[in-house]
C-alpha positions in Angstrom: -109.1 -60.9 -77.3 -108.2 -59.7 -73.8 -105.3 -62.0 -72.0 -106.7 -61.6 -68.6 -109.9 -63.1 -66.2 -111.1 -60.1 -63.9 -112.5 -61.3 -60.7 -115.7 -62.3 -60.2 -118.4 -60.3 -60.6 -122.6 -60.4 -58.9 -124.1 -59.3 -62.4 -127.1 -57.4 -61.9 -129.0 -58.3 -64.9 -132.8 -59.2 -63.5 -134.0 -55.9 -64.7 -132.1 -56.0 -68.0 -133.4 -59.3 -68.6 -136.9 -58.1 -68.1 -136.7 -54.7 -70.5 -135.1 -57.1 -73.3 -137.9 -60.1 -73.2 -140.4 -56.4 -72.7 -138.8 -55.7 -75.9 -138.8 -59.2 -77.7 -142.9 -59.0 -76.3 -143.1 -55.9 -78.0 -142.1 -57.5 -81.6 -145.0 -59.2 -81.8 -144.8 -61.2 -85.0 -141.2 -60.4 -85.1 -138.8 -64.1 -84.4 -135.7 -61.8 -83.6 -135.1 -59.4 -81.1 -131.9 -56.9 -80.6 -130.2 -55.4 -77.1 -127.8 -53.0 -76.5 -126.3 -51.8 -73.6 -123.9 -48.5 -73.3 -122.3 -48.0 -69.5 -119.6 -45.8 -67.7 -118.6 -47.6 -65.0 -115.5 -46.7 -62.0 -113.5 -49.8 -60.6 -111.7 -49.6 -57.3 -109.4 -53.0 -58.1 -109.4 -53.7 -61.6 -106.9 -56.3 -60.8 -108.1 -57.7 -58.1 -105.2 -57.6 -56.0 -105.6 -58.9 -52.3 -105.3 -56.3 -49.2 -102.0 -55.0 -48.9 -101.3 -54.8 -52.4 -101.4 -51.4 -54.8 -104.7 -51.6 -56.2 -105.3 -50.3 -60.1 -108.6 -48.0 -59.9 -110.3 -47.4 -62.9 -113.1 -45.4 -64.8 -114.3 -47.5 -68.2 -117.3 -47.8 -70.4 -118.9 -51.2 -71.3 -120.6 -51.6 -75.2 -122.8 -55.1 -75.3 -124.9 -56.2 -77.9 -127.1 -59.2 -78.6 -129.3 -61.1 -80.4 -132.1 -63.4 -80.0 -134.0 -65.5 -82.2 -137.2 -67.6 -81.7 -139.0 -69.7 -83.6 -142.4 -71.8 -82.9 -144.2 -74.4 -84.9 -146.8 -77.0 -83.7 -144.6 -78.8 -81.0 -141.4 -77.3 -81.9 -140.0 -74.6 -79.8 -136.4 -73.3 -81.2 -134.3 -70.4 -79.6 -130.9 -69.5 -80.6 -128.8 -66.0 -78.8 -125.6 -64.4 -79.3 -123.9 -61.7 -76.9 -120.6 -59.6 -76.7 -119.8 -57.6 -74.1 -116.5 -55.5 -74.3 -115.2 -53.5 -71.5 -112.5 -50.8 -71.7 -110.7 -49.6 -68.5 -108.7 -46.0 -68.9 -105.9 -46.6 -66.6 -105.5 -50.6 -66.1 -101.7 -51.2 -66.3 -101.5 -54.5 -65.0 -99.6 -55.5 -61.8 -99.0 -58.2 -59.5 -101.7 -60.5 -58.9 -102.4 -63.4 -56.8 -103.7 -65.8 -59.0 -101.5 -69.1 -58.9 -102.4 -73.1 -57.8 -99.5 -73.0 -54.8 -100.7 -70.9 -51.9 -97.9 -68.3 -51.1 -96.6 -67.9 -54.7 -97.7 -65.0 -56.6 -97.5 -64.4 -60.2 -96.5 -61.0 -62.4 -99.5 -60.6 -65.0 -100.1 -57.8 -67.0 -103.7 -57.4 -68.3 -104.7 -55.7 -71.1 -106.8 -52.2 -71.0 -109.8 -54.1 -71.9 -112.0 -57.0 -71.5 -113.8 -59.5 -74.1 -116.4 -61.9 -73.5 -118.6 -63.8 -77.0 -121.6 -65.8 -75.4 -124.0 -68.1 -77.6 -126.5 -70.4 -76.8 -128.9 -72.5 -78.6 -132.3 -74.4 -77.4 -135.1 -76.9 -78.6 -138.1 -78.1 -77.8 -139.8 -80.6 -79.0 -143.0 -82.3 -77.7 -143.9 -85.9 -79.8 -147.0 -85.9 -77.7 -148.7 -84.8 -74.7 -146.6 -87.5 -72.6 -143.1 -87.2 -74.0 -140.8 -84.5 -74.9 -137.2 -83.8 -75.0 -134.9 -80.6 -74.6 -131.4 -79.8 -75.8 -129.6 -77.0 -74.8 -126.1 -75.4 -75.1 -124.2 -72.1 -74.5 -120.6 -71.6 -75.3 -118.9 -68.9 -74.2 -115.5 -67.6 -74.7 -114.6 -64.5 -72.2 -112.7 -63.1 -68.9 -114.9 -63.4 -66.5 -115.0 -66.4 -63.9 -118.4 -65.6 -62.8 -120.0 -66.2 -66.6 -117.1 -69.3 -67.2 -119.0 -71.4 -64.7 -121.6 -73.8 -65.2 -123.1 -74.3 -61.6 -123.9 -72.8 -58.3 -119.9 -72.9 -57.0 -117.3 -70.4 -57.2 -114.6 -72.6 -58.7 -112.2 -69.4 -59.4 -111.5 -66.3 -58.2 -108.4 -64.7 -59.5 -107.2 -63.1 -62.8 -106.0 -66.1 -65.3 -103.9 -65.1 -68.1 -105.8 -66.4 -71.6 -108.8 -66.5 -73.7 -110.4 -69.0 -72.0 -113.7 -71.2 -72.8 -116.2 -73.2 -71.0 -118.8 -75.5 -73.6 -122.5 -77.0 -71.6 -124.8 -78.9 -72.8 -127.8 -80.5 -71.6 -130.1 -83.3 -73.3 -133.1 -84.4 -71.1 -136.1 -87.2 -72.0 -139.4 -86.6 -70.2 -142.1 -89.0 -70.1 -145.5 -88.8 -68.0 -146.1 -92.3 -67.6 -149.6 -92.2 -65.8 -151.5 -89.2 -64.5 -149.2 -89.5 -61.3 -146.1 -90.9 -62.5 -143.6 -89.2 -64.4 -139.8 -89.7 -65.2 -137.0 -88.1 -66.8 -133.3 -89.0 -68.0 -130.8 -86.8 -68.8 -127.2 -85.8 -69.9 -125.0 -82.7 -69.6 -121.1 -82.3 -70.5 -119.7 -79.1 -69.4 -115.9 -78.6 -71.4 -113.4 -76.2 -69.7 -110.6 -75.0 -71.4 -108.1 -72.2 -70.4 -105.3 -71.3 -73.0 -102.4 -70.6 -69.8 -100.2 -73.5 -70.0 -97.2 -75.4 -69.5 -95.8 -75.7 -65.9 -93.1 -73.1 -64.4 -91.2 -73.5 -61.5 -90.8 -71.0 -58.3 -87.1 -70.2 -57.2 -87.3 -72.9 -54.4 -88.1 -75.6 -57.5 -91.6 -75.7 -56.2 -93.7 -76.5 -59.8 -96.0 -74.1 -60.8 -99.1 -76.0 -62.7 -100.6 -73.6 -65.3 -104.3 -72.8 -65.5 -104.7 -75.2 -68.2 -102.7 -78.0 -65.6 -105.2 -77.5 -62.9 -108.3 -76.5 -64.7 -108.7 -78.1 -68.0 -111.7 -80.7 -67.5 -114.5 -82.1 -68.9 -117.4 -82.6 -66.6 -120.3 -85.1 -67.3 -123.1 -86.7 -65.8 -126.1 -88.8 -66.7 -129.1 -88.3 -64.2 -132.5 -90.6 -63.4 -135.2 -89.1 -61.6 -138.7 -90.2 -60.9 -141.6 -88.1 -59.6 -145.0 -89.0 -58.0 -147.4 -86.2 -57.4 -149.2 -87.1 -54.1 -151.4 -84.5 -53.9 -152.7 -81.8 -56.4 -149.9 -79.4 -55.6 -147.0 -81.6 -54.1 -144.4 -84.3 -55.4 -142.1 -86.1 -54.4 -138.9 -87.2 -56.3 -136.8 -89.7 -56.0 -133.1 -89.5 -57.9 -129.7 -90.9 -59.0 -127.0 -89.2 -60.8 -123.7 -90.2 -62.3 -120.8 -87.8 -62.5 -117.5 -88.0 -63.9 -114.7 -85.4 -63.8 -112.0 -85.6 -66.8 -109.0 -83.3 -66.7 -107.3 -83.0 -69.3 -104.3 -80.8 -69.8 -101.9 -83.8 -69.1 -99.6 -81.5 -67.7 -97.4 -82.7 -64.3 -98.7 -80.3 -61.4 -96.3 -81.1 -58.9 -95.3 -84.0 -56.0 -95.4 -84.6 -52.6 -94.0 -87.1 -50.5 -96.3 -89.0 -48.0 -95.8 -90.1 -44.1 -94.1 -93.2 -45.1 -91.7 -91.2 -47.5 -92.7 -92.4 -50.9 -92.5 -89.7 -53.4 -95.3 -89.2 -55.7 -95.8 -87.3 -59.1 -99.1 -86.0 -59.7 -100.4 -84.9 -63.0 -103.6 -83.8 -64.2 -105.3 -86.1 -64.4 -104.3 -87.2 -60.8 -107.6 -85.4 -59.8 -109.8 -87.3 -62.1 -113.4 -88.4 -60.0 -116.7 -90.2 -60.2 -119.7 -90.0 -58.6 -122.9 -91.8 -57.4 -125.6 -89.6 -56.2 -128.9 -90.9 -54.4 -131.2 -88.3 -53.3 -135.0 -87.7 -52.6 -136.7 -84.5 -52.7 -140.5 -83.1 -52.6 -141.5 -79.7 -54.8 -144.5 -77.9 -53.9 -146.6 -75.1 -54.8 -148.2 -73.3 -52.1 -149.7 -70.7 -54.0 -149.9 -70.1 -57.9 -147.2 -67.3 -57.2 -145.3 -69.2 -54.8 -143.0 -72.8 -55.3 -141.0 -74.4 -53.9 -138.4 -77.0 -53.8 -135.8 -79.2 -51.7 -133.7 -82.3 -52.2 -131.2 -84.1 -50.0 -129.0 -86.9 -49.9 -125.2 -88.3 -50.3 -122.5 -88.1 -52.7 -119.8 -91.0 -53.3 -116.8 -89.9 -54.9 -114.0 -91.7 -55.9 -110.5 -90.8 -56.9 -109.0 -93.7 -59.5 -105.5 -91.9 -60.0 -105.3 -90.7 -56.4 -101.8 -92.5 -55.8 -103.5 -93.5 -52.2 -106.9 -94.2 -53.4 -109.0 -91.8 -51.7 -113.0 -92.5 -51.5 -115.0 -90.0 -49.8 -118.6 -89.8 -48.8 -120.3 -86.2 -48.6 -123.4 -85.0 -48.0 -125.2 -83.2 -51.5 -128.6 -80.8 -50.8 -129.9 -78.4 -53.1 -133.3 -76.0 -53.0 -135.2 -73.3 -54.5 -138.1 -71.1 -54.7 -139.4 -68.6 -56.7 -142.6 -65.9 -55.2 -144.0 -63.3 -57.4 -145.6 -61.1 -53.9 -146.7 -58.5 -56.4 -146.9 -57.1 -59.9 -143.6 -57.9 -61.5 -142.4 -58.2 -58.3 -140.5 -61.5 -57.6 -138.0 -63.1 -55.6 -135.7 -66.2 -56.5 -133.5 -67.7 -53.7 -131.5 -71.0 -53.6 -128.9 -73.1 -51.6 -126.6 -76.0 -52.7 -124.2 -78.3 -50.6 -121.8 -80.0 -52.7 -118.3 -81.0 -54.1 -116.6 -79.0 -56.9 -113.7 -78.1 -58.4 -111.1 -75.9 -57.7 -108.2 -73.5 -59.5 -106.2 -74.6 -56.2 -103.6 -77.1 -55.6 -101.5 -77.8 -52.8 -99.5 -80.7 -51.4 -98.3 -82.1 -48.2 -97.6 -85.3 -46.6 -101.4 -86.0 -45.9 -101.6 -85.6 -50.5 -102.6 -83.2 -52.4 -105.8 -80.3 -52.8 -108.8 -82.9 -54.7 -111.6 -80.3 -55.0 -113.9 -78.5 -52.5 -117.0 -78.4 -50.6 -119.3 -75.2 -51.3 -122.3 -73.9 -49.2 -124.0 -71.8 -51.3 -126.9 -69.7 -50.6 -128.0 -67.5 -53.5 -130.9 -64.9 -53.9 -132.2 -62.6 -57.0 -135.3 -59.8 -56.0 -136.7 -57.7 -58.6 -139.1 -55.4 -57.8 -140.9 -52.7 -59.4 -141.1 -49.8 -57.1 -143.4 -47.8 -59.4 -144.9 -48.4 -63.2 -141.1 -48.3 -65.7 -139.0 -48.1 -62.8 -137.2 -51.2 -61.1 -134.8 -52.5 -58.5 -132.7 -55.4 -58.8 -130.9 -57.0 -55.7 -128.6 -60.7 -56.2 -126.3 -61.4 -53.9 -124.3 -65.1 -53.3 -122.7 -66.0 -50.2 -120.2 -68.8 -50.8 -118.4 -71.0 -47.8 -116.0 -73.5 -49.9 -114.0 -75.8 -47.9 -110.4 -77.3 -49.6 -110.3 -81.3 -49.6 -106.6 -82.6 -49.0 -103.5 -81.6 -49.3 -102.2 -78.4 -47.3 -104.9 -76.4 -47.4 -107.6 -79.2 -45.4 -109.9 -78.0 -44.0 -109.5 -74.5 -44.9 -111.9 -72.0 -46.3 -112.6 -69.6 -48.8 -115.4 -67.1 -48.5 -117.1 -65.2 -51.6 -119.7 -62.5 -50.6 -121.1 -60.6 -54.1 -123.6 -58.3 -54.2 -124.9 -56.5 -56.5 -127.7 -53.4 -57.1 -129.3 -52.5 -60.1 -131.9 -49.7 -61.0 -133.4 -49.4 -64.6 -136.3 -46.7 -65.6 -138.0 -47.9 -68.7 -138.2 -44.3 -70.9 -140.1 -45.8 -73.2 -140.8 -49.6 -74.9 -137.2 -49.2 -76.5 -135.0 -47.4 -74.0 -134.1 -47.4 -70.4 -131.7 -45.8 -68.0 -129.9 -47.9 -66.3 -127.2 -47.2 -62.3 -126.1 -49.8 -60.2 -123.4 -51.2 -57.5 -121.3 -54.6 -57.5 -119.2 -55.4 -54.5 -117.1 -58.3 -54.4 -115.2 -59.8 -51.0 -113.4 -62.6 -51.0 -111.9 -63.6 -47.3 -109.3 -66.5 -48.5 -107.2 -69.0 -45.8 -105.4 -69.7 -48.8 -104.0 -66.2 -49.3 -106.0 -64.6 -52.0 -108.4 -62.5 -50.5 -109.5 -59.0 -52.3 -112.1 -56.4 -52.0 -113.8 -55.0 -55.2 -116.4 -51.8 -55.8 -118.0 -51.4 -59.0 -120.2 -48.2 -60.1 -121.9 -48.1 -63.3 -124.7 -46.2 -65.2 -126.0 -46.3 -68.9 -128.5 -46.6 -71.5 -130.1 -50.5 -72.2 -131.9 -50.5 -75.9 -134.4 -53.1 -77.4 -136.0 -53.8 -80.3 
């Protein structure tokens, strides 16, 4: 398994998606279905090393496989997928890399020439009736890439992290329709992040160093209420609360700092433990059978217990969507999400120490097919994450991906598949890096 995270990447799978459930379609009776996907690619920064810096440029090939499994009976809906993706880059030699949780300090990593990711997933359905059902869902996945170790709409981390490194979510919801206008749904989700760097180092002015696993390690989990009445045919209106908790868990000591009345404070891991209380209400609504939308606003409380000072804040929290087939499959998906999250970062000062961040995020996928067997994908994810405490208040980080994807179906088994990724990064915390990614292959289903 590879020892390095690559920087994070705008995967352009909406077409590949789309040839491999074309395939699964194509099975008929079949419960399994099979992928593969064959790529050269070229890689300006392999490394992802921030402006300034020698940059490692790289041709490669990609080889990713899967499998999928469905099965349906009566009220039971059960689907279970594996992935592996393994990239090999000719001329990746490692160098210097920015990745570290003190702003300023850079450390020596040397990645290997390749890249390894393992991704399963699991899902059921059930239905006891008409009125109530219940879902439970996981994926695990164990792999280098930030942009697939995340579990939400936020950018949490953007550098190389030494390690094989896993993230675990999970999701169990209740729904119930309790009259013809009424309907309600509880639900739980634990999301376990664990990166294999650890044990704190020190710099040469005795500054610590937290490891990945000091700053990182978490468990997140939340249990979430929501009501919905439907007001009119084609519009509701939903009213929520949600509880969150943040864990971490490395138990590792991540550093000090010494406030304005000069009391010295040691902070640990855990010092960035959280909880929340949501309260929102939103509306969904479908103005056309291809076209729905959806937006919810309101505040978040959050609440530091091992914050030496205490620290309470109260944020805003908004999140939408919609989704608009404008043609034969032709769709877009867009979204945007205000909220708090977590972050690789830390830094300390008199006013304390980095908690987490607040992310903007505004997010859009467009697949279209420009003639019969031959389609465009476009994603692209703008990212505006503010740091909370410490010294880097107030500061941003910015994360522009976008990524381009052509596939031309040959046939019901094969397609040829080009595209683009570009990654930008602009960082007041002094990790910012530029990335340009070329790739074209062969995608096969059965």
């Amino acid at each position: 398994m590879n020892k390095t995270i690559v920087a994070v990447a705008a995967l352009s799978l909406g077409a590949f998606n789309m040839f491999a459930a074309d395939a699964e379609a194509g099975a008929q009776a079949r419960m399994w279905s099979v992928t593969g996907k064959l790529r050269g690619f070229f890689d300006d920064n392999s490394t992802a090393v921030g402006s300034g810096q020698p940059k490692t440029s790289t041709f490669g090939y990609q080889i990713s496989p899967g499998i999928n499994f469905v099965w349906e009976k009566d009220q039971t809906t059960v689907r279970l997928g594996y992935s592996y993706s393994f990239s090999y880059y000719e001329d990746r030699r490692g160098g210097v890399g920015q990745f570290s949780h003190n702003p300023g300090v850079t450390n020596l990593f040397f990645p290997d020439k390749f890249d390894q990711n393992h991704n399963f997933s699991g899902e059921i359905n059930h239905a006891f009736s008409e009125r109530y059902s219940v879902k439970v869902a996981d994926t695990f996945t164990v792999g280098q890439q930030p942009d697939s170790l995340r579990t939400n709409d936020a950018i949490t981390s953007v550098q190389p992290v030494p390690g094989n490194n896993i993230v675990n979510s999970g999701t169990i919801s209740f729904s119930a329709q309790l009259t013809p206008l009424f309907s309600a749904q509880i639900a739980y989700d634990n999301s376990w992040y664990d990166y294999s760097d650890q044990g704190a180092g020190t710099n040469a002015d005795a500054v610590v160093v937290p490891s990945a696993s000091g700053t990182s390690d978490r468990i997140e989990q939340g249990i979430t209420l929501n009501g919905l009445w439907r007001v009119m045919p084609e519009t509701s209106v939903l009213v929520g609360y949600r509880f969150g908790m943040v864990n971490y868990t490395a138990g590792e000591h991540i550093g000090s700092f010494t406030n304005a009345s000069a009391t010295v404070f040691e902070l640990f891991s855990n010092s960035r433990d959280n909880n929340s209380h949501y309260g929102y209400v939103g509306v969904n609504h479908n103005f056309t059978p291809q076209f729905a939308a959806s937006v919810q606003g309101g505040a978040r409380d959050t609440y530091f217990p091992n914050d030496p000072e205490n620290q309470n804040d109260l944020s805003p929290y908004a999140r939408a969507s919609l989704i608009y087939s404008y043609a034969p499959e032709s769709h877009v998906e867009a979204g945007f999400s205000y909220d708090r999250n977590s972050t690789d970062l830390l830094s300390v000062s008199t006013n304390g120490f980095v908690h987490d961040q607040v992310s903007a995020n505004l997010y859009a996928t467009v697949v279209h097919r420009i003639i019969p067997k031959f389609f465009v994908t476009v994603n692209g994810q703008v990212q505006n994450a503010t740091f909370q405490g410490g010294g880097l208040d107030g500061k941003t980080e910015r994360y522009y991906l976008l990524g381009l994807d052509f596939l031309y179906q040959i046939n019901r088994y094969i397609s040829a598949n080009a595209g683009y990724n570009f990654d930008r990064v602009d960082s007041q915390a002094g990790r910012s890096y530029s990335r340009n990614r070329v790739y074209i292959g062969v995608i096969a289903g059965y």
